[in-house]
C-alpha positions in Angstrom: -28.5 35.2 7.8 -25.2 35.1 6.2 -23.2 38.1 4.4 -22.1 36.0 0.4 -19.9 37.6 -2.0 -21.7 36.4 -4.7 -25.0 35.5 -4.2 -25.2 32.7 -7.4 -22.3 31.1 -5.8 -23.7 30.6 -2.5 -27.4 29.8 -3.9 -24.6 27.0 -6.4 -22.9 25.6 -3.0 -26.1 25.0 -0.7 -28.5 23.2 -3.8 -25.9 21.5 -5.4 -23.3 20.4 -2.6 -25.7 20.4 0.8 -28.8 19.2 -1.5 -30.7 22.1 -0.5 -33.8 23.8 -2.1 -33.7 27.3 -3.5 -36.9 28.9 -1.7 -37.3 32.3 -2.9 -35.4 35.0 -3.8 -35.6 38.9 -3.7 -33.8 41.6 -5.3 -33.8 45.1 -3.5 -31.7 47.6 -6.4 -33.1 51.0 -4.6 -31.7 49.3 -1.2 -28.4 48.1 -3.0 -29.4 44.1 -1.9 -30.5 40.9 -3.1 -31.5 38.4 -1.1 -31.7 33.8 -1.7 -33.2 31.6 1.1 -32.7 28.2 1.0 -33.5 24.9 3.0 -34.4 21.7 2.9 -37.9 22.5 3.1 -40.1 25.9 3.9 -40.8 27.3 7.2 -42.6 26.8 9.7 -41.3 22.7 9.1 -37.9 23.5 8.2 -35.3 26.1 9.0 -34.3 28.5 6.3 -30.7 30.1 5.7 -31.0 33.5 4.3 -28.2 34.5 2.1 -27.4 38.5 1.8 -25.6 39.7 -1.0 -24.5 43.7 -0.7 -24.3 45.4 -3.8 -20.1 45.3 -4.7 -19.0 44.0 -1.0 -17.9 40.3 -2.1 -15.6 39.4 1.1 -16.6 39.6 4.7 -14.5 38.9 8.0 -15.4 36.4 9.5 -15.2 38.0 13.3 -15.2 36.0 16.8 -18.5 35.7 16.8 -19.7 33.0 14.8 -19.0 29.3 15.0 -21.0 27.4 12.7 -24.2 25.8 11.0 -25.1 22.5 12.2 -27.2 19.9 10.1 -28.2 16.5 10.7 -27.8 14.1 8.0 -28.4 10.4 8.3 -25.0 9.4 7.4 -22.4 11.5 7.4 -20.0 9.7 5.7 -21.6 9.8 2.8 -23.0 13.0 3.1 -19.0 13.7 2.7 -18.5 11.8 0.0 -21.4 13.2 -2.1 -20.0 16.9 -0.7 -16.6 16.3 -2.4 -18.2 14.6 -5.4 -20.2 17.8 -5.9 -16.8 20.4 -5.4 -17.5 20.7 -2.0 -14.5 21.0 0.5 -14.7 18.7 3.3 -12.5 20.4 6.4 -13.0 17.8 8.8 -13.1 13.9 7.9 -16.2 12.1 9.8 -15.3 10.6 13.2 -16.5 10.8 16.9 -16.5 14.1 18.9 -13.5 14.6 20.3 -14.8 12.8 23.9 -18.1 11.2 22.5 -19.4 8.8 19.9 -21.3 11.1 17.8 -20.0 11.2 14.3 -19.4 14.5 12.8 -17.6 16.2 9.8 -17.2 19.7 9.0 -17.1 21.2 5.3 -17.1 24.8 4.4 -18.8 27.2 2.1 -17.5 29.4 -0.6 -17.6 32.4 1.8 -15.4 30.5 4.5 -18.5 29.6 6.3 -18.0 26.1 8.7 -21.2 23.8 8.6 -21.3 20.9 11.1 -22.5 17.4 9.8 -24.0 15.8 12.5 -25.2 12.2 11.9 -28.9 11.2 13.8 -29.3 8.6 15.5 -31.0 5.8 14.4 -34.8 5.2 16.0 -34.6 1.9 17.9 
């Protein structure tokens, strides 16, 4: 689950930058809440982010807690490339891991949120 500041936005980034789906949504006025879950397909096949949005709270620290969302994508060069095409903010250009051949990029969300591109590895 992560805290948004604005729940459209968030629900905006994650379809339209990462591709993702919008799932289902809930809206919870008597408990001051609404609520977006998205993926790239439903549970139990795919993991779901839910996305939290408290009633007139729209910035969150980010704490010491909390490192980041990691996603594989086939290629992550272009997975950048269609990021930055779609307003997305690439923080970390594809390349190895620092001490391994794994290509990775980070981007991050609206809310300051780091996501991890991790590119799979080909079946041989």
């Amino acid at each position: 689950m992560l805290r948004v500041g604005d729940l459209q936005r968030a629900i905006d980034f994650y379809t339209k930058v990462l591709g993702m789906e919008l799932l289902r949504t809930t809206d919870r006025p008597d408990q001051k809440y609404s609520l977006a879950f998205v993926g790239y397909g439903s549970n139990p096949g795919h993991a779901e982010i839910e996305l939290t949005y408290n009633y007139g709270v729209d910035k969150y620290e980010m704490g010491t807690a909390y490192g980041h969302i990691a996603i594989g994508v086939p290629d992550v060069y272009a997975a950048c490339e269609r990021i930055r095409t779609s307003g997305g903010n690439v923080t970390r250009e594809p390349g190895p891991v620092k001490g391994g051949s794994t290509v990775i990029a980070f981007v991050t969300d609206p809310d300051g949120y780091k996501i991890e591109l991790i590119q799979r590895e080909s079946a041989a």
